[in-house]
C-alpha positions in Angstrom: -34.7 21.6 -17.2 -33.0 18.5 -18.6 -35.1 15.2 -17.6 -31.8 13.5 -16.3 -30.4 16.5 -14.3 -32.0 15.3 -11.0 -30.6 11.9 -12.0 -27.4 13.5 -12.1 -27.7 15.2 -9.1 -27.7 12.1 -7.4 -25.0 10.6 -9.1 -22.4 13.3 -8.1 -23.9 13.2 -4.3 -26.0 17.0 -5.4 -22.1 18.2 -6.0 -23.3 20.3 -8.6 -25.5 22.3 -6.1 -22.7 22.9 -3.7 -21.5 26.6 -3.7 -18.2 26.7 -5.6 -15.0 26.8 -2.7 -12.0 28.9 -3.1 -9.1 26.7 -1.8 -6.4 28.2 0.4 -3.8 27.4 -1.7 -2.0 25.0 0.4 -2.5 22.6 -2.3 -1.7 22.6 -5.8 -4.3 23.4 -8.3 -6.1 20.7 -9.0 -9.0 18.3 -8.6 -8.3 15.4 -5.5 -8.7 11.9 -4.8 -8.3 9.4 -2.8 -8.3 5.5 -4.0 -9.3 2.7 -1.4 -10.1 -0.8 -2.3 -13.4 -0.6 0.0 -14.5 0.9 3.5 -15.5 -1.7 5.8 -17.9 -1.4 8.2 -15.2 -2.5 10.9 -12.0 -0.6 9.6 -8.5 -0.7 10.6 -5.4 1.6 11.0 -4.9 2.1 7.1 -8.7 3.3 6.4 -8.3 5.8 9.6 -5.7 7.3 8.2 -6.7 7.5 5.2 -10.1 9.3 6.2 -8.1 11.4 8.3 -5.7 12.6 5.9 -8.3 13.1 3.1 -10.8 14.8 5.3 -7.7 17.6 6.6 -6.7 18.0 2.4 -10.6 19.2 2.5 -10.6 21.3 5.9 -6.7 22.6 5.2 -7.5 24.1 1.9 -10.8 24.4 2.0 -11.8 22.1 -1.2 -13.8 19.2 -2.0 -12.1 15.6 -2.4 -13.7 12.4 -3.7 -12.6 8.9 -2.2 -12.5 6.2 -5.4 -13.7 3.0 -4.3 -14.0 -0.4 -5.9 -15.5 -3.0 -3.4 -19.0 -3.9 -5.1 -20.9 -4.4 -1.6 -20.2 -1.0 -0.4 -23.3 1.4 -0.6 -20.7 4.9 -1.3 -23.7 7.1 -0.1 -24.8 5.4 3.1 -21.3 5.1 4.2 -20.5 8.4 3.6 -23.6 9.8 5.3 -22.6 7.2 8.6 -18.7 8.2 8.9 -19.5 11.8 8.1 -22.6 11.7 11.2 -20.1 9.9 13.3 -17.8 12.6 12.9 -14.7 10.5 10.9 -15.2 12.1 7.4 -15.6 16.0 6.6 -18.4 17.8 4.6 -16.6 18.2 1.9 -14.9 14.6 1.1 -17.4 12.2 -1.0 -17.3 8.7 -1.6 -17.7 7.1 -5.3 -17.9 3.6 -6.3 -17.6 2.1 -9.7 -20.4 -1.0 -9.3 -22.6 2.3 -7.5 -22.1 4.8 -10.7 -22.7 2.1 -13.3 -26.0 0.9 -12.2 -26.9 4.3 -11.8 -25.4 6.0 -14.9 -27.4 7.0 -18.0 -26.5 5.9 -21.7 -24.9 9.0 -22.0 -22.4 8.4 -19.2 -21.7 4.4 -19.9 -20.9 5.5 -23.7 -17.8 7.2 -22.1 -16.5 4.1 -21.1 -13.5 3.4 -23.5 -13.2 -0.3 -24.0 -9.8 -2.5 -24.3 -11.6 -4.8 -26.6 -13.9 -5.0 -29.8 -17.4 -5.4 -28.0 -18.6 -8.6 -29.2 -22.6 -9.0 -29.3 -23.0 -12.6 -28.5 -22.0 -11.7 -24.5 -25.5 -11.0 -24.3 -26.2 -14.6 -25.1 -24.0 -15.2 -21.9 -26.3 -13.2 -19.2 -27.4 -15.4 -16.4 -31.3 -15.9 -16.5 -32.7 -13.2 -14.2 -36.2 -12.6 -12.8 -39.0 -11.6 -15.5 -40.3 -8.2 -13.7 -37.6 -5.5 -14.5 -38.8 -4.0 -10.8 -37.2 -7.5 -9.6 -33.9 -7.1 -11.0 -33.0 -3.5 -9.7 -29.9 -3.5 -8.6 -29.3 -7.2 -8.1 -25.9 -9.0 -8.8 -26.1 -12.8 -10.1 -23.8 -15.4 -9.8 -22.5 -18.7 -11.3 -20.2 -20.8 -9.1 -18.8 -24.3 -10.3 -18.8 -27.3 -7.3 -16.2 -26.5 -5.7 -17.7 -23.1 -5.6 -15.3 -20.8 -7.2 -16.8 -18.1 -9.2 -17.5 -17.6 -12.3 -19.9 -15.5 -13.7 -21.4 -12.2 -12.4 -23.9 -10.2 -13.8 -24.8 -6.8 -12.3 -28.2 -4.7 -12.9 -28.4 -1.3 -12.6 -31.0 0.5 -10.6 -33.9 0.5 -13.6 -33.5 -3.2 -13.6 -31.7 -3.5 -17.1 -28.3 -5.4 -17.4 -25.9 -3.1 -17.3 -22.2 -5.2 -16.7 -21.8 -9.1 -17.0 -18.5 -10.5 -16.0 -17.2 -13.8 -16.7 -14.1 -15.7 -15.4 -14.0 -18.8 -17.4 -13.4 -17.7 -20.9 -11.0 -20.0 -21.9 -12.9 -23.2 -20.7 -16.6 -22.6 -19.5 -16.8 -24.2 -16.1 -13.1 -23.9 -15.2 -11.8 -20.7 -13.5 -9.2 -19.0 -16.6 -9.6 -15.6 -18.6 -11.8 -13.1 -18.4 -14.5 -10.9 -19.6 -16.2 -8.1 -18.8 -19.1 -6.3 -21.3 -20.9 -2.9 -20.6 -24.7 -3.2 -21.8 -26.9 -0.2 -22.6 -29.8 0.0 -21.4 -31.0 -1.5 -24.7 -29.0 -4.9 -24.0 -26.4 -3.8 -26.3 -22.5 -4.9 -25.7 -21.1 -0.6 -26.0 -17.8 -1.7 -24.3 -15.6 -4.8 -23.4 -12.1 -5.6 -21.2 -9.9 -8.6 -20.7 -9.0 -7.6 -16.7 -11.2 -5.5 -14.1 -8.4 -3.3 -13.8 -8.7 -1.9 -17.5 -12.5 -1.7 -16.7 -11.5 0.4 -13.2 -9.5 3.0 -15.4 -12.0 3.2 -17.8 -14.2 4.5 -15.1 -11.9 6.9 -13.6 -10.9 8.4 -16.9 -15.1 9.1 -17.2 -15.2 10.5 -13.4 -11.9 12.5 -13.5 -13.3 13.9 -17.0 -10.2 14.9 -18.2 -9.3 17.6 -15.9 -5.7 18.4 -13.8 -6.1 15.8 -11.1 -4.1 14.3 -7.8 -4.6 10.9 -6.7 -3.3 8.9 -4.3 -3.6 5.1 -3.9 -3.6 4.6 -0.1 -5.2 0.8 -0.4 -1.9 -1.9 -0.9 -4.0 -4.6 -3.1 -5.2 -1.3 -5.1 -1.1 0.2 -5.2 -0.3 -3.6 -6.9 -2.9 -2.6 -9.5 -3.2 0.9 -10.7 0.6 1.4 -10.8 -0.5 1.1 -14.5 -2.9 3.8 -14.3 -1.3 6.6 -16.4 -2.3 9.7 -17.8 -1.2 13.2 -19.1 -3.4 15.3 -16.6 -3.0 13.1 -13.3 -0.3 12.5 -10.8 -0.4 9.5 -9.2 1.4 9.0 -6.1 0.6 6.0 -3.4 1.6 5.6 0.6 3.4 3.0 1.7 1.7 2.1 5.3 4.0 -0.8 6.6 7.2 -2.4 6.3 8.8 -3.5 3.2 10.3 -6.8 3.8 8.4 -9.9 4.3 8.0 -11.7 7.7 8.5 -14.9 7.4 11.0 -14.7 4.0 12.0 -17.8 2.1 15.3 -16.0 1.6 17.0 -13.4 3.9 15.5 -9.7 2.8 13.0 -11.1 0.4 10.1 -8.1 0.0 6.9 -8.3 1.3 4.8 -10.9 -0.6 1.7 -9.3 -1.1 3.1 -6.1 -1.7 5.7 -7.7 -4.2 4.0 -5.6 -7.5 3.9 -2.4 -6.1 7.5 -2.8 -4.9 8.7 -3.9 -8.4 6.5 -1.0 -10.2 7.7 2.0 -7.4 8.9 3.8 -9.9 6.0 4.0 -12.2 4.0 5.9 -9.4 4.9 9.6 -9.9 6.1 9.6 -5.9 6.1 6.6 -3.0 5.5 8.1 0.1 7.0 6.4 3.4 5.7 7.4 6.7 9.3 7.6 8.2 13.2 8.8 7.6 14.2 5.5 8.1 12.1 3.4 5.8 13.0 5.4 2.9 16.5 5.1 3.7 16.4 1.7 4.0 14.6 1.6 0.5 17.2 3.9 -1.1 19.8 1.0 -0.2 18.6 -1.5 -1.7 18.4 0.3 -4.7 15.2 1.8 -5.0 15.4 5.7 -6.6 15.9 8.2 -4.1 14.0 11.0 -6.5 10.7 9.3 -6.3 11.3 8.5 -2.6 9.2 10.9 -0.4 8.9 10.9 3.6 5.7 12.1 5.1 4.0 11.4 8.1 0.6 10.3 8.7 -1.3 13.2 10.2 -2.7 13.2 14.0 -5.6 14.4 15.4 -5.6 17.0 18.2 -7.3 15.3 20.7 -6.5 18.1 22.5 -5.1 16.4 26.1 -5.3 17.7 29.1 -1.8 17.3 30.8 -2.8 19.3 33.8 -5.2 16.7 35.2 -4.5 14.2 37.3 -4.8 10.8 36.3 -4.4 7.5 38.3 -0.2 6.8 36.9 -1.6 2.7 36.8 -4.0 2.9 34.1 -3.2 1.8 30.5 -4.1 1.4 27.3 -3.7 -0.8 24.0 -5.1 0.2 21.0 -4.5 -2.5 18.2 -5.9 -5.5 16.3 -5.5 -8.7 17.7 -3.3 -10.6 15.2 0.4 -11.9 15.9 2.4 -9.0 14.3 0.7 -6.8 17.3 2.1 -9.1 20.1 -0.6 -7.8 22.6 0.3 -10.9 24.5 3.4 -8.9 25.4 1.4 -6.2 26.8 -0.5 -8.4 28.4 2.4 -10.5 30.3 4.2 -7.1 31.1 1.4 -6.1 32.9 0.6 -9.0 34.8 4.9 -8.7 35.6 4.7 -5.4 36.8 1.2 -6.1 38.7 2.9 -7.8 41.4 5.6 -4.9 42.3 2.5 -2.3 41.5 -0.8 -3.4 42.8 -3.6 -1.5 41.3 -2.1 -1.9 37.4 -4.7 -1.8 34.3 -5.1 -1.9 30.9 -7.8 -1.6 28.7 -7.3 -3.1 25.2 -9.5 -1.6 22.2 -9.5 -4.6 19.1 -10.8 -7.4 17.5 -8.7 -10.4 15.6 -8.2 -14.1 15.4 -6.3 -14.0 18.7 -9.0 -12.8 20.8 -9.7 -16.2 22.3 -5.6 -17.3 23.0 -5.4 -13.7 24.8 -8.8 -13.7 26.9 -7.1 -17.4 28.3 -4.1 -15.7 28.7 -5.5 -13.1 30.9 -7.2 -15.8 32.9 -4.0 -18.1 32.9 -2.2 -15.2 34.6 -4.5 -14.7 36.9 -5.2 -10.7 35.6 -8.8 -10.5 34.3 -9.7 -8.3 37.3 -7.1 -5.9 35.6 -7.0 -6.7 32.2 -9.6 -6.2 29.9 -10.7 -7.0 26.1 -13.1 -3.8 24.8 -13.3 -5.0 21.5 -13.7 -2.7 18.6 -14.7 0.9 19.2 -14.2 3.4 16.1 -13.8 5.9 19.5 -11.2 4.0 21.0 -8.6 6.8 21.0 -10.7 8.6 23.2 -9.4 6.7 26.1 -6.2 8.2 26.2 -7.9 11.5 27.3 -7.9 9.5 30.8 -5.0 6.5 30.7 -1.2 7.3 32.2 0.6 5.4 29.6 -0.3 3.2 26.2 1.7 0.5 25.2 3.2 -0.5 21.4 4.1 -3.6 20.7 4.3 -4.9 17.3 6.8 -6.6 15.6 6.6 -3.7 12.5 4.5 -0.7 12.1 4.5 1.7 8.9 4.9 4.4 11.7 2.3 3.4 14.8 -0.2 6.1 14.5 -1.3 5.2 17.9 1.8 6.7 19.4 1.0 9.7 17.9 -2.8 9.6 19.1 -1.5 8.9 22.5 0.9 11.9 22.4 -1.4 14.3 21.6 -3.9 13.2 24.2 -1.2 14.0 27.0 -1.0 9.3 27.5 3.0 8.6 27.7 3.3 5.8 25.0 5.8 3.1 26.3 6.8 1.4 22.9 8.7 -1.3 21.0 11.8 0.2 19.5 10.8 -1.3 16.4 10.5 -0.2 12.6 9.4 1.9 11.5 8.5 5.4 13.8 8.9 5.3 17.0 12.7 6.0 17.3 11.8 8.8 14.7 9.1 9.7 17.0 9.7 9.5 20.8 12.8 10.6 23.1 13.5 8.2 25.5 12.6 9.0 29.0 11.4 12.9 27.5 8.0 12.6 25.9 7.5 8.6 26.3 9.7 5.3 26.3 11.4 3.2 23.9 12.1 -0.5 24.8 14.0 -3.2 23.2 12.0 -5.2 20.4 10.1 -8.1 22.2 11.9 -7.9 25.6 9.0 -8.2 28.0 10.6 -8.1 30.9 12.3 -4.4 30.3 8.8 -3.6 29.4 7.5 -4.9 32.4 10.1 -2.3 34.4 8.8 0.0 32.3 5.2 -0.3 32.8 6.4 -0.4 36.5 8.5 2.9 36.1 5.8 4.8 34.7 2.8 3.5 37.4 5.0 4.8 40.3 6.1 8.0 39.2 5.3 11.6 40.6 2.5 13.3 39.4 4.9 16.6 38.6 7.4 13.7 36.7 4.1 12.8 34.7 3.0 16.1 34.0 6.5 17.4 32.4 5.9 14.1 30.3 2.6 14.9 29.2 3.8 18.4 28.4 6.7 16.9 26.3 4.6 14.5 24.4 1.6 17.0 23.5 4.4 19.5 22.0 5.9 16.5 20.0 2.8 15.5 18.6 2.0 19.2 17.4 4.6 18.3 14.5 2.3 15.8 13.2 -1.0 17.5 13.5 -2.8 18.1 10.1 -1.7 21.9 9.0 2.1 20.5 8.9 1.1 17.6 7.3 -0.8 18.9 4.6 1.7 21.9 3.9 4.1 18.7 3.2 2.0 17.2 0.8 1.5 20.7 -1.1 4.9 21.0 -1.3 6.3 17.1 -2.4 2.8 17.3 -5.3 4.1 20.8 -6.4 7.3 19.4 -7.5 5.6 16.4 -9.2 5.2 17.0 -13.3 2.1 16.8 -15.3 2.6 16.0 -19.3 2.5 13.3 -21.9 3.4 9.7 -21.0 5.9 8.3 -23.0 4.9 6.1 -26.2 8.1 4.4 -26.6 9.3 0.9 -26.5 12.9 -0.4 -25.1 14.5 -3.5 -25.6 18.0 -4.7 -24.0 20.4 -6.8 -25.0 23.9 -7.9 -23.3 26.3 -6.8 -25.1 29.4 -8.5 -22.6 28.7 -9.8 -19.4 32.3 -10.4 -17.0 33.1 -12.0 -13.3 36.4 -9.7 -12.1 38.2 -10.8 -9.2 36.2 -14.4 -9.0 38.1 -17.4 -7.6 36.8 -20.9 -5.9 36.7 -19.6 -2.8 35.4 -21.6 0.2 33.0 -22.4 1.5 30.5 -19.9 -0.6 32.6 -20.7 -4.0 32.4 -16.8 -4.1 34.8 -14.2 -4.1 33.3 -11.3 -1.8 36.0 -9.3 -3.0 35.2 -9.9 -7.2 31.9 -8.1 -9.1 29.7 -9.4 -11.7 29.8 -6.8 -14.9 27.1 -6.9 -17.6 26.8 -4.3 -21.1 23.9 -3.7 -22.7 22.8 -1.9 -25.7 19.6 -0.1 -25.1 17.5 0.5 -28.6 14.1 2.3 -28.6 11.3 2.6 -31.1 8.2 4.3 -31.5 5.4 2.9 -33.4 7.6 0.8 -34.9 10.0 3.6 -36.1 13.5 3.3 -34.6 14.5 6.7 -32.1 17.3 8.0 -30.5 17.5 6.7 -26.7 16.0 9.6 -24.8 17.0 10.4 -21.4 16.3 7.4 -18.9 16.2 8.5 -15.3 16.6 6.5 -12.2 18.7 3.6 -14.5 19.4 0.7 -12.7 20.0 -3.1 -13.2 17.7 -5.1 -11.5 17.9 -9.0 -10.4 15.1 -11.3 -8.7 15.9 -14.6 -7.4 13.6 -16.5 -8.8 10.7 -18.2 -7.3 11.0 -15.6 -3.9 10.4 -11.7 -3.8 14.2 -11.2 -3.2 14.2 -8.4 -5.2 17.1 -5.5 -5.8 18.2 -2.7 -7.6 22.1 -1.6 -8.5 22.8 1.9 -10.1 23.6 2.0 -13.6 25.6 4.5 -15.8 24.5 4.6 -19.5 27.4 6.3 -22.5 25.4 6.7 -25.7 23.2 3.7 -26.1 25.1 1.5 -24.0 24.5 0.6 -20.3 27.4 -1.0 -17.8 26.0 -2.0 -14.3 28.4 -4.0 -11.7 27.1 -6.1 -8.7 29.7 -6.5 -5.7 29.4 -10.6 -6.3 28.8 -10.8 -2.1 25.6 -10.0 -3.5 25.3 -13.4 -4.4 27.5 -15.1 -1.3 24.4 -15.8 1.3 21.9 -17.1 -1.1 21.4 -20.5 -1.8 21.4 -22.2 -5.2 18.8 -21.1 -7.4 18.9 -18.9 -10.4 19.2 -14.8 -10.9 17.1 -13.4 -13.1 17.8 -9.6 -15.1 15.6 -6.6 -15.9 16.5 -3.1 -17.1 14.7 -0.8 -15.1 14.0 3.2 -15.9 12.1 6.0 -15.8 11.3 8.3 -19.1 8.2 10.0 -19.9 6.8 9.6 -16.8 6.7 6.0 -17.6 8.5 3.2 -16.1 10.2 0.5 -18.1 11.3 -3.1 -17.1 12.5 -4.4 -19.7 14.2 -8.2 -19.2 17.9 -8.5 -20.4 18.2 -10.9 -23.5 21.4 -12.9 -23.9 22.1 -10.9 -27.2 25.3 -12.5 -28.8 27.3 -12.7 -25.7 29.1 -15.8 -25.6 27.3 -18.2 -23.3 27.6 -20.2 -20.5 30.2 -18.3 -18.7 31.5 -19.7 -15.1 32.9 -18.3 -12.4 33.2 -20.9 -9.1 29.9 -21.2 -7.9 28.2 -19.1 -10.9 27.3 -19.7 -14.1 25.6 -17.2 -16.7 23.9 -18.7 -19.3 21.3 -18.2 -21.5 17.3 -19.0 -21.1 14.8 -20.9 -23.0 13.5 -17.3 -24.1 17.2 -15.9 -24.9 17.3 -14.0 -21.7 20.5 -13.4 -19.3 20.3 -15.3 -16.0 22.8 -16.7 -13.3 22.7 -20.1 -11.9 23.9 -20.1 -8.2 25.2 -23.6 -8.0 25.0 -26.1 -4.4 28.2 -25.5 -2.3 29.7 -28.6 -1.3 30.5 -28.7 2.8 33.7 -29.9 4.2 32.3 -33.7 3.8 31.4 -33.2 0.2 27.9 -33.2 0.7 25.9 -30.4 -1.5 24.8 -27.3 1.1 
């Protein structure tokens, strides 16, 4: 027997000793996987339904899946042994982690790591001084901080005690945070591999753990969808879920995206499918230009809890199930109880969750006089439980991705009284059949509500509970994983594209413009731009291949307003026309121009140059010109009010 095989045993979690499964076919052939950012030992709505979903791909068809992780303090076999005893993750899902596998990998398995860069030697000189005994240094991660104590420097030791990755942040001026490098030691203390970005050093991983082979992933972690958009390869489809609204809270400019979220937005199209939880969502995606063919609906899956709608339950008991942060307004729930408490005496709610707005809401309970009825749990990973026993559960946030708890509350026979907000519930819940919809943030209709419930019959209750536990059967796991076999069925495998695209205007028009007031505007005229489209490949020029999902896209620049118009292409030219009320509502600033299209499996961006189109050009308010770089933009000038001062 080979000396590292019980080494390697360990390293695939004894995966190797596992009797081989026969999946149930419900799932396309393949190998699957699930990418989160980390698993915290206090988890929220996305990780639950991520656990969820990828335990019932392993129970549905009967096959094992592996959850990719990236967070370098999480211990991916402890964890796994804890959620899998507490009864969150099945048998046959487990967890990797890259810090985990590389400070536990042989030579053998590090040399597979494909660097980005030409490993340069003197990194070693670099390594942080570390204790003298090697047993000291097992598994130890060292750090350099400057005084204001931003990092870096990293090293990390593998489980021997040997250096096996040093990563350092301040490449381009030691002691000041700017560029990056990250070498791969042997266990010899030689440099085998070397990256520019901890992303290229993430894919190198997964190439080595996917091995080649026909594989599914799917990137459920948002800071992980803005980063492994770029992670593409012949034998892996790689789709990602979107988990919450699209459009930022608090925008700078009216429908400006979701900040954080901004690079997965702009990159949709170079996952191989976008799931949205709802109908709606990806409707509302699809008008603002994003490609309806890699636009996918499917719900998040529910668990049975299995309700009992026969039993009777006191009709004044609620519950609340959410964290305690602003978007969840749980003050709401807490003022419509206290509302309805003096019309119903005997009201209560239980809320399960922890956030910064614990403290404001445990004075607001006390402020209004409730705290006999109203109570803060805190976190419990069981929370859900409660709805076995409460009447109703309350919703209500100013967005959810879909509100999973309605769903949880459904299936346990609780009558969820909800925000009609976006996304799900609407998509979810029929008013006054299997729960309630209220208007967004009107308290005192959910106060009637909360009243309206508490003093119903018993038989009115029951048919509810009835109505709500069929309604949440469409969302338990067997429907829900039949969907996903059938949306990665349609999804290609095969070689990405190698090509590069540039794009130059070749006209660029204003039709119908005039100096309209007060925008300086015409709603009624369009903005018109040509351009040529030329492709190489390896520095060889190629006919333009066929570019799917073509669209002209603009950013306003310095915000996340970000859309997409449809474009038609005729040989190697492109024409795209934007209705100029586009531009009507937004304030001076400047419009910047990409080229955006799918071939190959691959998504290109590229920016529109000026090419040798005549420049400026004005129209009222508008101005196209040409940048600094040769690249097309529009300046939305300041429209002057009826006083002459600039708006």
């Amino acid at each position: 027997m080979s000396p590292i095989k019980p080494l390697f045993n360990k390293l695939f979690n004894k995966r190797e000793e596992r009797l081989p499964l026969t999946p149930n076919g419900v799932l396309p052939e393949g190998e699957y996987y699930t990418l989160l950012w980390g698993i915290a030992d206090s988890y929220g709505g996305m990780t639950t339904v991520s656990l969820e979903r990828t335990s019932a791909f392993a129970r549905e068809d009967n096959r094992y899946v592996t959850i990719l992780t990236f967070d370098p303090k999480l211990d991916p076999e402890e964890r796994g042994e804890r959620l899998r005893s507490q009864g969150f993750l099945d048998e046959r899902v487990q967890i990797r982690n890259v810090w985990h596998d590389l400070r536990a990998w042989p030579d053998a398995m590090l040399q597979r790591m494909a660097g980005k860069q030409k490993p340069d030697q003197a990194s070693a000189s670099d390594i942080l001084e570390a204790p003298a005994k090697k047993r000291d240094r097992r598994s130890i991660k060292l750090e350099r901080r400057n005084a204001e104590g931003k990092l870096l420097q990293r090293d990390f030791y593998s489980e021997q005690g040997n250096i096996v990755l040093s990563d350092r942040l301040d490449m381009k001026t030691k002691g000041e945070p700017g560029g990056r490098r990250l070498a791969l030691f042997n266990s010899n203390g030689e440099v085998i591999a070397q990256w520019a970005s901890a992303t290229s050093m993430y894919m190198a991983w997964m190439d080595v753990v996917l091995d080649g082979k026909r594989s599914y992933i799917n990137v459920d972690s948002a800071f992980a969808a803005n980063l492994f958009h770029r992670y593409r390869r012949k034998n892996v489809v790689v789709t990602s879920v979107l988990h919450n609204n699209h459009l930022a809270r608090d925008p700078k400019v009216e429908g400006e995206l979701y900040r954080s979220k901004f690079p997965l937005f702009k990159n949709i199209g170079a996952y191989d499918a976008l799931i949205t939880l709802t109908q709606n969502q990806r409707r509302d995606l699809i008008e603002i230009g994003f490609p309806a063919g890699n636009l996918h609906r499917i719900s998040n899956p529910t668990e049975d809890l299995d309700g009992d709608t026969e039993k009777p339950r006191d009709p004044r008991f609620g519950a609340t199930l959410a964290r305690l942060v602003s978007v969840k307004r749980v003050d709401h729930s807490i003022k419509a109880v206290a509302r309805a408490g003096h019309d119903v005496p005997g009201l209560k709610l239980d809320i399960y969750g922890e956030g910064d707005e614990h403290d404001s809401l445990a004075e607001l309970i006390e402020e209004s006089d409730t705290s006999a009825t109203i109570t803060l749990k805190g976190h419990d990973q069981k929370a859900k439980k409660v709805y076995l026993d409460a009447s109703f559960s309350l919703l209500t946030s100013v967005f959810e991705g879909q509100g999973l708890v309605v769903l949880e509350s459904m299936s346990a026979g609780c009558i969820p009284i909800v925000y009609d907000i976006k996304y799900g519930p609407a998509e979810i819940i029929t008013d006054g059949v299997d729960g309630f919809l209220v208007p967004p943030g009107d308290v005192e209709a959910l106060a009637q509500t909360v009243a309206k419930v508490a003093t119903m019959s018993q038989e009115e209750l029951t048919t509810m509970r009835r109505a709500a536990r069929k309604r949440a059967a469409d969302f338990f796991e067997p429907n829900i994983v039949r969907e996903w076999g059938q949306v990665l069925a349609e999804l290609p495998f095969g070689a990405i594209s190698r090509a590069a695209f540039t794009a130059n205007a070749e006209s660029v028009e204003f039709t119908g413009a005039t100096e309209a007031e007060p925008v300086g505007i015409d709603p009624e005229g369009s903005f018109e731009v040509k351009i040529k489209v030329e492709a190489t490949e390896r520095g060889e020029a190629i006919d333009v291949p066929e570019l799917e999902d073509l669209a002209l896209a603009w950013t306003f620049r310095g915000t996340k307003l970000y859309r997409r118009v449809p474009a038609r292409i005729e040989g190697d030219t492109v024409t795209a026309t934007i209705p100029m009320e586009t531009f009507a509502r937004l304030p001076k600033g400047v419009v910047d121009f990409s080229l955006v299209f799918r071939t190959g499996r691959r998504l290109y961006q590229p920016r529109v140059a000026a090419g040798n189109v005549e420049l400026p050009l004005d129209s009222g308010k508008m101005r196209a010109y040409s940048t600094e770089q040769d690249n097309l933009s529009v300046r939305l000038r300041a429209v002057e009010s009826s006083d002459g001062a600039a708006a």
